[in-house]
N, C-alpha and C positions, 0 to 999 in steps of 0.2 A: 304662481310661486309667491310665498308671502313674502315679503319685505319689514314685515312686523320684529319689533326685538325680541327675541327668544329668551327666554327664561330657562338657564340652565340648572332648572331647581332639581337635585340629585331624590327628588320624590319622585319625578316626572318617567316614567316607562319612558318616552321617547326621546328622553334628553341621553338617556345612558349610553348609545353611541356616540353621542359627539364628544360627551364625557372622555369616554375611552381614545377618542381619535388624539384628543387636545391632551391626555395627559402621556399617554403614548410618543406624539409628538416633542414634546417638552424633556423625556427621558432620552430620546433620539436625540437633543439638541444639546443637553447636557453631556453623553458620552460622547459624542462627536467635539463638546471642548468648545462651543460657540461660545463665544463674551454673553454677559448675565445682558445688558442692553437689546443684543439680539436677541438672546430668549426672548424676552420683553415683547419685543417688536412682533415676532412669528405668530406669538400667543395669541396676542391682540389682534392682528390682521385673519391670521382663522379662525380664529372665534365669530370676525367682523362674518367672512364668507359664510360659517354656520349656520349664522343668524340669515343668512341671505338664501341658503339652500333650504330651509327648514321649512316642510318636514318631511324634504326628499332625503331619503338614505345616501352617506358615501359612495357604495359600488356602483351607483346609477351614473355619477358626474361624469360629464363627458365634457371634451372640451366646446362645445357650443353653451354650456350652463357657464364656464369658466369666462368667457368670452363675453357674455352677456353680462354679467357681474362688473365686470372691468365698465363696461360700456355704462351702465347704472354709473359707476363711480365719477368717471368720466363727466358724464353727460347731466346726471341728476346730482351729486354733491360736490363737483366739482374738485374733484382732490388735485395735488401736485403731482408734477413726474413723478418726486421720490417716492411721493405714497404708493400711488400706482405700482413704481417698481419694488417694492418691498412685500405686497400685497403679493404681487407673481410672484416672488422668492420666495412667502412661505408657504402659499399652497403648492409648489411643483416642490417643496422640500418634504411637506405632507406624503404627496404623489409617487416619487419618486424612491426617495428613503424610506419613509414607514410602508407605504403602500404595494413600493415594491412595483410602480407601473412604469411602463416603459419609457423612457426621458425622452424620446424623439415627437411623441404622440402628443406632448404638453408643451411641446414648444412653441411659446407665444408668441404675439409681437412685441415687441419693447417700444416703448414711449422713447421719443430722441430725448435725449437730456442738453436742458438749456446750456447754453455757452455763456455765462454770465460772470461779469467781472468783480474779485471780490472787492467789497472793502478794502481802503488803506488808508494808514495814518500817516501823517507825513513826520517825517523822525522830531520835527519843531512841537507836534500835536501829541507824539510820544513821551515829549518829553513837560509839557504844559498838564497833561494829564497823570504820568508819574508824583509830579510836584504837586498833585492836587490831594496827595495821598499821604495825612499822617502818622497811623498805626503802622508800627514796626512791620506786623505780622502781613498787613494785609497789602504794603507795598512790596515785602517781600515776595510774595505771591504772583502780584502784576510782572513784577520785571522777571522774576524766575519765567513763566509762561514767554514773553517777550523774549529775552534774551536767549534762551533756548529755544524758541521757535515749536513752545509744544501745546499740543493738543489740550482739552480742559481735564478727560481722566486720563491722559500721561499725566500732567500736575498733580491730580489726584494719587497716583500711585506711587510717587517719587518714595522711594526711602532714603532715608539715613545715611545709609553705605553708597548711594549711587552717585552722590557725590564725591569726584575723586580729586580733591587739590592736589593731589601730586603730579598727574597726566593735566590737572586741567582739562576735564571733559566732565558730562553727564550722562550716565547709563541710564536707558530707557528703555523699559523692560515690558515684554508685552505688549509694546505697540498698537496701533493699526494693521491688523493680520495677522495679531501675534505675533508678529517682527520682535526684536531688538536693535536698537541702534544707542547709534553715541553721538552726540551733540555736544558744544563749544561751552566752557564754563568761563565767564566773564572774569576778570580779577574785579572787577566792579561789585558782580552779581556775589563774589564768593566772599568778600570784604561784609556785605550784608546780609549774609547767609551768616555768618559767624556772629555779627549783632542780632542776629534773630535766635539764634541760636539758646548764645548765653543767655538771652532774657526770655525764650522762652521752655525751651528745654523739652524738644521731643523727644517721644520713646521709640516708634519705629519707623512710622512714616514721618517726612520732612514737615509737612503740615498738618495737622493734626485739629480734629473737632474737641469740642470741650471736655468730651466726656470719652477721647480715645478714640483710635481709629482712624481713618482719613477725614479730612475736613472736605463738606459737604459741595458742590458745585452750585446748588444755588446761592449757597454763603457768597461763590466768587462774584457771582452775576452780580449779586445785589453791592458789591462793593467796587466793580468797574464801573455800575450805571451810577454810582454816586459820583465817583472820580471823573465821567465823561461830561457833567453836567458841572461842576464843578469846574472843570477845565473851558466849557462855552464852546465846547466842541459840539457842531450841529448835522455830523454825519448820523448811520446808524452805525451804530458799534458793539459787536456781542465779541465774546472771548475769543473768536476764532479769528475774529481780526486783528490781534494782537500777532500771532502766526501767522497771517499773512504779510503785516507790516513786516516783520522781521525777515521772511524769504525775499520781499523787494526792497527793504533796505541792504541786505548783502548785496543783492544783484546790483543797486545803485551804486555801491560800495568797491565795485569789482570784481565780486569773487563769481568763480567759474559757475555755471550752472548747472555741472556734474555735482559741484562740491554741496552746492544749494540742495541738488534731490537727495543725496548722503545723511545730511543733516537734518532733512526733513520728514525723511522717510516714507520718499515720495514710489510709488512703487514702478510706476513709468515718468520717462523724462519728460514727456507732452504734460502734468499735470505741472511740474515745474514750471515749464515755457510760458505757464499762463502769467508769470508774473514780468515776463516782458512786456506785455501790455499794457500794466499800470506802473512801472519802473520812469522815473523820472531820468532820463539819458540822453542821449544825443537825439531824440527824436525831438527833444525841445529847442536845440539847435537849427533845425528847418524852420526856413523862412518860405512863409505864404509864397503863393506865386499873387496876391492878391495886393502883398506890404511892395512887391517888385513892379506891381501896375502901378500905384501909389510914388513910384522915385519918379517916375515920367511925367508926370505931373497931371493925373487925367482925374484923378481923386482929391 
């Protein structure tokens, strides 16, 4: 089986099934109402496996070809769990939905997914970092995402109207899972929502790129990683740890951990609980049994 990059040149006789599979695929992804990201993702990972089957025919794969591919990946590129798992998600979506095969026959193994602790800032490093930040626009941005506790395209999607000074909340629409929820509007955050406002005057979405529309995500990146740097802050730091600061600065704060997964739009509570573990609380209160050898005077 080649391993070679396949050239899906639409001259090619034998490209015009995969052709058909991937665009098939894509039309299935769209009426089913997937996020444009995931399209994204499907395309590119069966595209990846096409390239990997080529130039055995679809009806032939069986899950021993499936199985092998992962192992490749595995073994010869070395990908992540997530790859891994997204790569299964879109060939058994191939499989399954376009294909019409039977969903028991393609059930794979799953890769365990690491237990890894995120990023956090500590509310001192939130707030050194904030300060490191003097465009209107683009501090507006940071503590909106902060203070809200959202994701980098909920930020992206926010409009106009989901802001509600009246209730004091923010509507976030389309979620993760196509959720909606409602999250906590700072009188802080809404004081400078209104100076951002006035000077700069969007039209439908809250943030807005130069030329209309939503304002870009990697605009936001490149204006945290100045801010982080700026602040001498020597963690790693992407936008999603702004969201996580904020779920363990509540929990340090007291607030319940039901209200935490509400807010966050956590879809089970276990994903919440992860921020007991980097939560600055009474666990700081414990004393070594090592400071308790140490009164005796043996150290």
């Amino acid at each position: 089986m080649s391993l070679e990059v396949f050239n899906f040149n639409p001259m090619n006789p034998q490209a015009k099934p995969y052709q058909e599979a991937l665009a098939t695929m894509e039309k299935k992804l769209i009426v089913q109402r997937y996020s444009e990201s995931t399209i994204n993702i499907y395309r590119y990972m069966f595209r990846e496996f096409l390239k990997y089957l080529y130039p055995m025919p679809l009806h032939k794969v069986t899950l021993e070809d499936i199985t092998r591919y992962h192992h490749f990946l595995v073994v010869k590129r070395n990908v992540s769990r997530s790859y891994q798992n997204q790569s299964i998600n879109s060939i058994k979506f191939y499989l399954e939905q376009v294909a019409g095969m039977d969903r028991t026959v393609y059930e794979l193994e799953r890769p365990k997914k690491e237990q890894k602790l995120p990023t956090v800032l500590s509310q001192e490093e939130i707030g050194r970092l904030l300060s490191r930040v003097n465009n209107l626009k683009h501090k507006a941005i940071l503590v909106t995402i902060y203070s809200c506790g959202l994701r980098i395209s909920e930020l992206l999607n926010l409009q106009i109207g989901d802001v509600d000074s009246d209730r004091m909340e923010v509507r976030i629409r389309g979620g993760k899972g196509k959720k909606d929820r409602i999250t906590i509007l700072s009188p802080l955050l809404l004081k400078l929502l209104r100076m951002y406002f006035k000077a700069y005057r969007p039209v439908k979405y809250l943030f807005e790129g130069p030329n209309g529309g939503p304002y870009s995500a990697s605009s936001i990146r490149k204006i945290l990683e100045r801010a982080v740097k700026r602040a001498g802050i020597q963690k790693s730091v992407v936008v999603h740890t702004l969201r996580h600061s904020f779920g363990t600065h509540l929990l340090e704060n007291g607030t319940n951990l039901r209200y935490i997964q509400v807010l966050m739009g956590h879809g089970s509570p276990k994903t919440t609980e992860i921020y007991t573990h980097v939560a600055q609380g009474d666990i700081h209160k414990v004393v070594s049994p090592l400071d308790h050898l140490n009164a005796t005077g043996y150290i």
